[in-house]
TITOR-945394 format. One line per field, with one value per residue (C-alpha): residue number from 1; x, y, z. Coordinates in nm, 3 decimals, padded with zeros to 5 digits. Layout:
TITOR-945394
seq = NUM | ...
x = X | ...
y = Y | ...
z = Z | ...
***
This chain:
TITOR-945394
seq = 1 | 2 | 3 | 4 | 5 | 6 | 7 | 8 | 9 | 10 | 11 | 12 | 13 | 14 | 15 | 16 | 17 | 18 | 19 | 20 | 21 | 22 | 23 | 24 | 25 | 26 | 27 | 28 | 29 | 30 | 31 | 32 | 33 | 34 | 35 | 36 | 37 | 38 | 39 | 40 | 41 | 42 | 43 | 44 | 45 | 46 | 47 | 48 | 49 | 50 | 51 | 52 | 53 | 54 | 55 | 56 | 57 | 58 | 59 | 60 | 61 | 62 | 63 | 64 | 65 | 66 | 67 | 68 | 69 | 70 | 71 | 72 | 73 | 74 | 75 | 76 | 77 | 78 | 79 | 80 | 81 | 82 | 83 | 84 | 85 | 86 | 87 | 88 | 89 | 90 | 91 | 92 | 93 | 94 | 95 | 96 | 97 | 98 | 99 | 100 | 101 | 102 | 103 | 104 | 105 | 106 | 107 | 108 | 109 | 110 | 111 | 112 | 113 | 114 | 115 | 116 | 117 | 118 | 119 | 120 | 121 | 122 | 123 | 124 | 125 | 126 | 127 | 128 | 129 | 130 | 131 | 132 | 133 | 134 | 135 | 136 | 137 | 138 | 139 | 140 | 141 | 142 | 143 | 144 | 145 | 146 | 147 | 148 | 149 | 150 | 151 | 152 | 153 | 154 | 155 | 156 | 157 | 158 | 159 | 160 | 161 | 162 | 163 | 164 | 165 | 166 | 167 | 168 | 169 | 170 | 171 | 172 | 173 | 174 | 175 | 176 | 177 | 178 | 179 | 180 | 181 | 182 | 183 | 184 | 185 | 186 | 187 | 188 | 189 | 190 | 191 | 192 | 193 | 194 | 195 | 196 | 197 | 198 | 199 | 200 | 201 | 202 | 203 | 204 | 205 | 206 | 207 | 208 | 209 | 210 | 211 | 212 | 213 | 214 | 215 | 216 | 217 | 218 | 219 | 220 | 221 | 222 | 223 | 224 | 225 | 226 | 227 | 228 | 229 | 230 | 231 | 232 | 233 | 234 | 235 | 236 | 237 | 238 | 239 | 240 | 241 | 242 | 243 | 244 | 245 | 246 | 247 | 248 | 249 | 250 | 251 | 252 | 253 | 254 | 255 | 256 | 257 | 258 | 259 | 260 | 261 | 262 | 263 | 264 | 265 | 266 | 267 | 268 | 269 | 270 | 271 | 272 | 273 | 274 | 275 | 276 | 277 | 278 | 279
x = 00.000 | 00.299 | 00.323 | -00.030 | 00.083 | 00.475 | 00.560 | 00.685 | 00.329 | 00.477 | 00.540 | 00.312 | 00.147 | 00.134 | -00.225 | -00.202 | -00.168 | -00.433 | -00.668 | -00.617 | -00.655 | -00.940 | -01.074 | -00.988 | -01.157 | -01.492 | -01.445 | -01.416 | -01.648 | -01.912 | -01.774 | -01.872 | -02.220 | -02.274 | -02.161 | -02.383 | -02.692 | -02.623 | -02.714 | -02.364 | -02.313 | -01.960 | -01.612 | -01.627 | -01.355 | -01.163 | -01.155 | -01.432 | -01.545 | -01.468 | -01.558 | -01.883 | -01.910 | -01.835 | -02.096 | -02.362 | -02.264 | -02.301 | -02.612 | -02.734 | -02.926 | -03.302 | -03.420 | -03.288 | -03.103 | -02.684 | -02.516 | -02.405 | -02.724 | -02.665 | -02.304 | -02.024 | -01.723 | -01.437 | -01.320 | -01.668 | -01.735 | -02.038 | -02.139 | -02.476 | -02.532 | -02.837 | -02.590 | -02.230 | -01.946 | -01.766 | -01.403 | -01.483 | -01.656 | -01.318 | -01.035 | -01.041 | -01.054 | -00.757 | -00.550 | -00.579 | -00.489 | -00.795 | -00.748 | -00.909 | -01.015 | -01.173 | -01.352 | -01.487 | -01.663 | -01.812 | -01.944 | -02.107 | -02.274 | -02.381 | -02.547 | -02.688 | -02.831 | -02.882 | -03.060 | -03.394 | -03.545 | -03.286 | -03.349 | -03.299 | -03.581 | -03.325 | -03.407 | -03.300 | -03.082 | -03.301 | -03.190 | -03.028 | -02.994 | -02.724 | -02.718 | -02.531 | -02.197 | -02.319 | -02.330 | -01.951 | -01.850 | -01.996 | -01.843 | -01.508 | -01.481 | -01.591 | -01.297 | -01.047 | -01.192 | -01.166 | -00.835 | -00.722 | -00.895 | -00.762 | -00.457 | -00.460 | -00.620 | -01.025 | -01.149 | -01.029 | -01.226 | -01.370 | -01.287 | -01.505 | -01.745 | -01.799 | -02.131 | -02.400 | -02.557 | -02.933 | -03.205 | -03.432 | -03.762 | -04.081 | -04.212 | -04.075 | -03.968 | -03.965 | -03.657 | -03.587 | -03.305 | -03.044 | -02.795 | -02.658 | -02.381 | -02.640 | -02.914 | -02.647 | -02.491 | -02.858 | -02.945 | -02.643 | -02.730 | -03.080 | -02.958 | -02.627 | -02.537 | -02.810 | -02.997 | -03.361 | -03.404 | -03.356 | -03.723 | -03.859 | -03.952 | -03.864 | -03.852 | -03.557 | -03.336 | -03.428 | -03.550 | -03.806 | -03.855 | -04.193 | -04.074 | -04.199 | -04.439 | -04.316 | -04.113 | -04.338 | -04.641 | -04.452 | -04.624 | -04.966 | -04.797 | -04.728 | -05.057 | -05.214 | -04.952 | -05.077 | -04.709 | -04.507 | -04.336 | -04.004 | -04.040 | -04.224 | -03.950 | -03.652 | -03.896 | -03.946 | -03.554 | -03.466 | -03.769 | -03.924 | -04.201 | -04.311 | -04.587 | -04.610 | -04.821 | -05.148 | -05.127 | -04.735 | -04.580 | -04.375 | -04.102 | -03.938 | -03.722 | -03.434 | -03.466 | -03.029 | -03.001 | -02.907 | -02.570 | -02.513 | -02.535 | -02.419 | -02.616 | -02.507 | -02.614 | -02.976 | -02.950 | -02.895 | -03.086 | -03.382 | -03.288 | -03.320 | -03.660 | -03.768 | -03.650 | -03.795 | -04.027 | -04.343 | -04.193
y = 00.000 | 00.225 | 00.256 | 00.463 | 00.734 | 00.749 | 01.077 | 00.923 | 01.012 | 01.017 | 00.676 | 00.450 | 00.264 | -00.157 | -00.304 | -00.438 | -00.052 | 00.111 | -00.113 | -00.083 | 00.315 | 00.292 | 00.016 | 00.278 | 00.506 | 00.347 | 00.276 | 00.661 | 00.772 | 00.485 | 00.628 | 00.982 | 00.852 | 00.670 | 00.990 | 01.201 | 00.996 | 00.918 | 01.287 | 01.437 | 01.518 | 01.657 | 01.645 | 01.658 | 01.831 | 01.757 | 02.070 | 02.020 | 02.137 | 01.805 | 01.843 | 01.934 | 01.650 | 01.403 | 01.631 | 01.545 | 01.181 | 01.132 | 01.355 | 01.445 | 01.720 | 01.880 | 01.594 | 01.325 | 01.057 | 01.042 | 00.813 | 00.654 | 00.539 | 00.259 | 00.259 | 00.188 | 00.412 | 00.387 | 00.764 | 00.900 | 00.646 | 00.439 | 00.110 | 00.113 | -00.259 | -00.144 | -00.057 | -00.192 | -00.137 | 00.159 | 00.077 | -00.254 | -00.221 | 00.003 | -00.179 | -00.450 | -00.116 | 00.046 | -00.260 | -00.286 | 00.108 | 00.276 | 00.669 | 00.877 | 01.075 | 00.799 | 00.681 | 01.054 | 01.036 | 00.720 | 00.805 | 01.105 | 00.944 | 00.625 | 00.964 | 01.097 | 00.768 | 00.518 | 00.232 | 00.281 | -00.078 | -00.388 | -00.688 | -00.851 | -00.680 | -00.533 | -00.138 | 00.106 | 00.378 | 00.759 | 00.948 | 01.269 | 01.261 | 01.569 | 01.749 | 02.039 | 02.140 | 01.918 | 01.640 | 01.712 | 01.771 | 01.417 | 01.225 | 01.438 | 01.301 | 00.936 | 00.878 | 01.051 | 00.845 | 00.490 | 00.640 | 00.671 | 00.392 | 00.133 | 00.257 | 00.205 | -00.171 | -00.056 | -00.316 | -00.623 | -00.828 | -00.705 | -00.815 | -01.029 | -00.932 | -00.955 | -01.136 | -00.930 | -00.733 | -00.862 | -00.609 | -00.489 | -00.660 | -00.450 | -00.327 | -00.222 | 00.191 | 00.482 | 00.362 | 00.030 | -00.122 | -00.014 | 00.203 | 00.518 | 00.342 | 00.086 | 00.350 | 00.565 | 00.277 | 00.182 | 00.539 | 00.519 | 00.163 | 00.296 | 00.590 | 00.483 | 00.145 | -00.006 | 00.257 | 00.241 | 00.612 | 00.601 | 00.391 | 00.491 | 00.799 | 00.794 | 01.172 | 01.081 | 00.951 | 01.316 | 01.084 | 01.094 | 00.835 | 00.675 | 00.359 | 00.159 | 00.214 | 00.491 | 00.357 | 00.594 | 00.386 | 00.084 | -00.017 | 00.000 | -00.233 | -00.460 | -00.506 | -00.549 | -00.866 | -00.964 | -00.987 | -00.879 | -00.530 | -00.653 | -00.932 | -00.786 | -00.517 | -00.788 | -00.969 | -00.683 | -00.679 | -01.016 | -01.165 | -00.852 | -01.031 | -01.250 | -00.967 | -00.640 | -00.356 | -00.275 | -00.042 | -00.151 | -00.389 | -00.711 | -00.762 | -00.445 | -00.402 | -00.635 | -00.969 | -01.045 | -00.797 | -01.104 | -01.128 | -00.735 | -00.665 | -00.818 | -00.992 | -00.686 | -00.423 | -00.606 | -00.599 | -00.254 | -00.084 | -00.288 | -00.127 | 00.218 | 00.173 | 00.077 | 00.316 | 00.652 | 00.506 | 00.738 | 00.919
z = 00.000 | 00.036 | -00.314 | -00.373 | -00.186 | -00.309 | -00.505 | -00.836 | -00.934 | -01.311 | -01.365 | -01.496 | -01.222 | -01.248 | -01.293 | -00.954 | -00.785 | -00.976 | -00.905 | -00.515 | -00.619 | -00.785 | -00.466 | -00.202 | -00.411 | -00.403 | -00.038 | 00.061 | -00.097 | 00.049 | 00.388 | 00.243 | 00.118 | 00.441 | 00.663 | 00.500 | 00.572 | 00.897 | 01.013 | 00.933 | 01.281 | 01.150 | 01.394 | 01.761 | 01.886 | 02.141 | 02.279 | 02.536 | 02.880 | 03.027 | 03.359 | 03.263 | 03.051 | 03.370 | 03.554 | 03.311 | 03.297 | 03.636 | 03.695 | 03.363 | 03.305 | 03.291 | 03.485 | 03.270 | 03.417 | 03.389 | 03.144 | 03.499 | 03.609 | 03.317 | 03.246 | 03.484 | 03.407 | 03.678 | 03.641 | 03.711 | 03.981 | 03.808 | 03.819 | 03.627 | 03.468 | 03.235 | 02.962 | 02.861 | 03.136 | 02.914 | 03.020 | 02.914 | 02.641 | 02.454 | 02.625 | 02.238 | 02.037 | 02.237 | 02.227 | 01.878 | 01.842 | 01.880 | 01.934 | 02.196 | 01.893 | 01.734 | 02.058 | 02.071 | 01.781 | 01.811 | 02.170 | 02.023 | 01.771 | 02.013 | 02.209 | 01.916 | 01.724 | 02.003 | 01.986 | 02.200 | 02.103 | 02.156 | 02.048 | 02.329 | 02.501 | 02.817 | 02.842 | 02.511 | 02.517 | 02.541 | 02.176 | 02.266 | 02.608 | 02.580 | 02.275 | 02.119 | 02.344 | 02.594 | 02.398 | 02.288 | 02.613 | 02.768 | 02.432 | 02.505 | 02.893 | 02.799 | 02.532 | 02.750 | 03.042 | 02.922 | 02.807 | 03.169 | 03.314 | 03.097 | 03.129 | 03.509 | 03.408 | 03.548 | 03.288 | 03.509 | 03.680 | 04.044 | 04.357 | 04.530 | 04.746 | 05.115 | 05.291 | 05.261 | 05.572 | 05.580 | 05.486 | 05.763 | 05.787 | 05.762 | 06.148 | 06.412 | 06.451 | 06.268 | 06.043 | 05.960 | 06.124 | 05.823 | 05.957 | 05.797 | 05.595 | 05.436 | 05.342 | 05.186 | 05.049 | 04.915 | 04.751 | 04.566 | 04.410 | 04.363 | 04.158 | 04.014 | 03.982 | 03.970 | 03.709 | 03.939 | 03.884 | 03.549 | 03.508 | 03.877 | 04.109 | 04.454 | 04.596 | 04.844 | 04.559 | 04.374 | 04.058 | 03.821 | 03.589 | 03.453 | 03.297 | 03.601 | 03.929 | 04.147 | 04.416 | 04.705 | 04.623 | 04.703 | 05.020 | 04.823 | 04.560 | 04.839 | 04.918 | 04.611 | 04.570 | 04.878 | 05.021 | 05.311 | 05.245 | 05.264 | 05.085 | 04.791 | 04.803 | 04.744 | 04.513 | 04.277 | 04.216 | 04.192 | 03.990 | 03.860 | 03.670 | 03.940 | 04.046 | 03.789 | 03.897 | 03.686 | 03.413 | 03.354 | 03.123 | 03.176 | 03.057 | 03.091 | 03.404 | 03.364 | 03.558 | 03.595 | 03.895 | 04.095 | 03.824 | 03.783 | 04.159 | 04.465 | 04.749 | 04.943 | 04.719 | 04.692 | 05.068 | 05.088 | 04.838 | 04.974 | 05.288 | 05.176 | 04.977 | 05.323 | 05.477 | 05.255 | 05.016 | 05.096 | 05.347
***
C-alpha cells in the first residue's frame, strides 16, 4: 500500500496498484455517502469542557437521568449494569490502536443515534440525552476516560465481594433497622449502579422516571400482591415479573439484577426503599 501514496506520481502505475486506487476510491467515498446519511453530525472536537461532561454523565441534566445510572465508568465512579461497562466495552478497540479521537466520535454518535429498542428486550438507550456542546463535552470526557482507566487496568475483573448485611424486615420503629452506611450505600445503588431512577420515582433519591411504578407507592404495591413489604420489596428486584403492577408492562425491568449486583447491594438498596419510600 505504500506505493499509492509514493511521489513518483509520473510513472506509470502496475495493474495491480491502480486497481487498489481505484478500490480505495470506491471505499471513501461509500464512507462519504454513508456519513452524509447518517445525520452528518460533522467532527467533535476535542476541545471540550470536560468536567462538565463528567458532571452530566453522572447527573445528567433537565431531569434526565446520567449516562451513569446505566453505564459503569471507573473515572466518574459508576457502576450502572443497564448498559455496557464503558471501560470494558473500549479496552479491544484500544489494544488494537484505537485513538481517543476515534472513541470521541463514536461516543457522540452512540449519544446521538442510540438504539432505543434492543433486540434482546433489556431497556433502550433515550436518543439525545445531551445534545449540542453538551453532547460534545460528555463524548469528550468518555474517550479521555476509558483512556485513563484502561490505562490504570479498570477493565479487570472485580474483587469479590464480602457477605452481605441482611435487609431490615418491615415493622418495628420509625426507620428500619439499616444504619446510615447501608441506606447511603442503598441510595447510591438505587440511583447509580443499579440505574432504578432512570425507570422509577422515589422523591428521596431526587429521581423521576416513569418507565416503572413509582417507588413511594410501594407499600400499596405490596398489598395489592398480597405480600409482606419486605419481601415484595426484594422480590421486585430479583424476579421482577413474578408480580407487575397494573397499568405496567412485563417484561421491561431487567430480571439479571441477581448477576449485575451483589447480594449486598440487593440488601442494601432494599434497605433504603424501606427506609424513605413514601416518606
Amino acid at each position: 500500500m505504500s506505493r499509492i501514496d509514493s511521489p513518483a506520481v509520473e510513472s506509470p502505475l502496475p495493474a495491480s496498484s491502480a486497481r487498489r486506487r481505484v478500490l480505495l476510491t470506491v471505499v471513501l467515498t461509500a464512507l462519504a455517502v454513508t456519513a452524509a446519511g447518517c445525520g452528518a453530525l460533522g467532527y467533535t472536537s476535542g476541545k471540550a469542557d470536560r468536567q462538565n461532561g463528567k458532571k452530566l454523565f453522572v447527573d445528567g441534566k433537565n431531569g434526565k437521568p446520567g449516562c451513569g445510572s446505566c453505564h459503569t465508568l471507573a473515572d466518574a465512579g459508576t457502576t450502572g449494569t443497564i448498559g455496557p461497562d464503558l471501560d470494558v466495552a473500549f479496552s479491544q478497540d484500544l489494544k488494537v490502536g484505537m485513538t481517543e479521537a476515534t472513541i470521541r466520535q463514536v461516543v457522540r454518535g452512540q449519544i446521538a443515534y442510540a438504539i432505543t429498542t434492543t433486540s434482546t428486550g433489556a431497556p433502550g438507550m433515550p436518543k439525545n440525552l445531551v445534545t449540542g456542546n453538551d453532547a460534545r463535552d460528555v463524548a469528550a470526557y468518555v474517550a479521555a476516560a476509558v483512556v485513563k482507566d484502561n490505562a490504570a487496568g479498570a477493565a479487570a475483573a472485580p474483587a469479590p465481594t464480602p457477605a452481605p448485611t441482611p435487609a431490615p424486615k418491615p415493622g418495628g420503629g420509625s426507620t428500619p433497622s439499616g444504619n446510615a452506611a447501608q441506606l447511603a450505600a442503598g441510595k447510591k445503588v438505587f440511583t447509580v449502579s443499579g440505574g432504578c431512577g432512570a425507570c422509577h420515582t422515589l422523591k428521596d433519591a431526587g429521581t423521576t422516571g416513569t418507565i416503572g411504578p413509582k417507588i413511594d407507592n410501594v407499600a400499596a404495591d405490596a398489598k395489592k400482591a398480597g405480600k409482606p413489604l419486605a419481601d415484595y420489596v426484594k422480590e421486585s428486584i430479583e424476579s421482577p415479573n413474578a408480580y407487575v403492577v397494573p397499568g405496567f408492562p412485563g417484561g421491561v425491568m431487567p430480571p439479571d439484577f441477581t448477576k449485575t449486583l451483589t447480594a449486598q447491594q440487593i440488601a442494601d438498596v432494599v434497605a433504603y426503599i424501606l427506609a424513605v419510600a413514601g416518606k
